[in-house]
C-alpha positions, 0 to 999 in steps of 0.5 A: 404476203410476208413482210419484215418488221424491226422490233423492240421489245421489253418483257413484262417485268419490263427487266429486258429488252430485246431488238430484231426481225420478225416476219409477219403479214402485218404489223397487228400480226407482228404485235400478236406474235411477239406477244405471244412469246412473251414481249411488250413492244415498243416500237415496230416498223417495217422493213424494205430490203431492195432484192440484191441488198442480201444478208453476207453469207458466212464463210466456212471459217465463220461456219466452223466456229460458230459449229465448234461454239455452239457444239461446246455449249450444247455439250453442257448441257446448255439448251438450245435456245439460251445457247444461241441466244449466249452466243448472240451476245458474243458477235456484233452487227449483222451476226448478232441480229441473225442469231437473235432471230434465229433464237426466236424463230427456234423460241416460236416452235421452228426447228434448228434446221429450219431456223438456221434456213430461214436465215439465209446466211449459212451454208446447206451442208451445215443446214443439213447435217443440222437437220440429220442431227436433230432427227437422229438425236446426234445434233452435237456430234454432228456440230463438230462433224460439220466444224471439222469439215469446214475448217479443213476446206479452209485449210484446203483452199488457203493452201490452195491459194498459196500454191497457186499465188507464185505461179499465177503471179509470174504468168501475169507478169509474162503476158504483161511484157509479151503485151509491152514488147508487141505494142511499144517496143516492137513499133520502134523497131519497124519505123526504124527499118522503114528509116533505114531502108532495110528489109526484116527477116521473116520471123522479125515480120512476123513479129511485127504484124503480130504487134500490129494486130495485138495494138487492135486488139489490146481494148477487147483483150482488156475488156475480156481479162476485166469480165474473167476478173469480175466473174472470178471474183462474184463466182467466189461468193458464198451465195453464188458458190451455193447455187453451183453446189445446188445445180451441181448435186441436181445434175445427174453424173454427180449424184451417188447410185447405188 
């Protein structure tokens, strides 16, 4: 059974040390492991991640930049590893502890692709082209391929947003007046007549039995616009967005034939 041990380390010169992740059966293997790469270490503990606490997903912003960074580097004829480990020391947090252990695993024998899959926190598109680049010996082209591609699906659901921000803006502003003029304003208007004796017209009735049943309605429809805003919020997640692309691409209709 894995397990996720924090480290910190020194190498044998004892001139630099280094902190991060590693998975291991236990924490004799964790010492092995690191000992084999070349580190002393001096502290080791082990890790307990409750399920739903998960690594943030990058963006497709955070993806292209990072694709355009390391596609520069790698263009100067900087390796792999020490172009990770370069662009480690340019992020904090969470980040720069993902691409430290990503450097590791790439140092320990592992692919790029699979190091960056086993971070868990990029998107399968971009783990993908990795991959094919790495096969094909185009692994800097297909950086900037994959830079190009998320930048302009940034571009594309900003302006997406814009677009759709007035419009969706004046919809919740009508149907909250609908709302207000069935169940305040209307009520009002009822008693009144039933004060004066008079009889509503037809339509003017409608109306009112349509403000009634909206009053016992009100907490459901409440209820339900609270789901569709929670479920269009969590739907927008990196981590769920991936799975609907998985399930998408399984799903027979979208896959190409030939």
């Amino acid at each position: 059974m894995s397990r996720q041990y924090r480290y910190k380390a020194f190498d044998r010169q004892g001139a630099c040390w280094q902190e991060g992740e590693i998975t291991a059966t236990s924490a004799d293997a964790a010492v092995l492991q690191l000992r084999r790469r070349g580190w002393q270490v001096a502290r080791l503990e082990r890790q307990y991640r409750w399920p739903w606490k998960r690594r943030r997903r990058w963006s497709r912003q955070e993806t292209a930049f990072f694709a355009t960074q390391l596609a520069t580097l790698l263009d100067a004829d900087v390796d792999l590893i020490r172009s990770m480990e370069m662009l480690a020391g340019t992020y904090s947090g969470t980040s720069r502890q993902v691409l430290t252990e990503t450097a590791a695993r790439i140092r320990a024998g592992s692919s790029a692709a699979q190091a960056l899959a086993q971070a868990q926190v990029w998107p399968l598109l971009f783990v993908r082209l990795v991959e094919v680049g790495e096969r094909s010996g185009t692994l800097t082209e297909n950086l900037r391929r994959a830079a190009a591609y998320f930048a302009a699906q940034e571009r594309a659901r900003r302006a997406w947003q814009e677009a759709l921000a007035y419009p969706a803006t004046v919809a919740v502003l009508a149907v909250v007046v609908t709302v207000i003029l069935l169940t305040v304003v209307l009520p009002t208007f009822g008693q009144l007549f039933d004060q004066l004796g008079v009889v509503p017209s037809g339509a003017t009735q409608w109306l009112l039995l349509g403000g009634e049943w909206m009053r016992t309605l009100l907490p459901w429809l409440a209820l339900g616009m609270g789901i569709l805003v929670i479920g269009g919020w969590t739907g927008n997640h990196p981590s769920i967005r991936r799975r609907r692309q998985t399930l998408m691409w399984r799903w027979k209709p979208y896959r190409y034939r030939s």
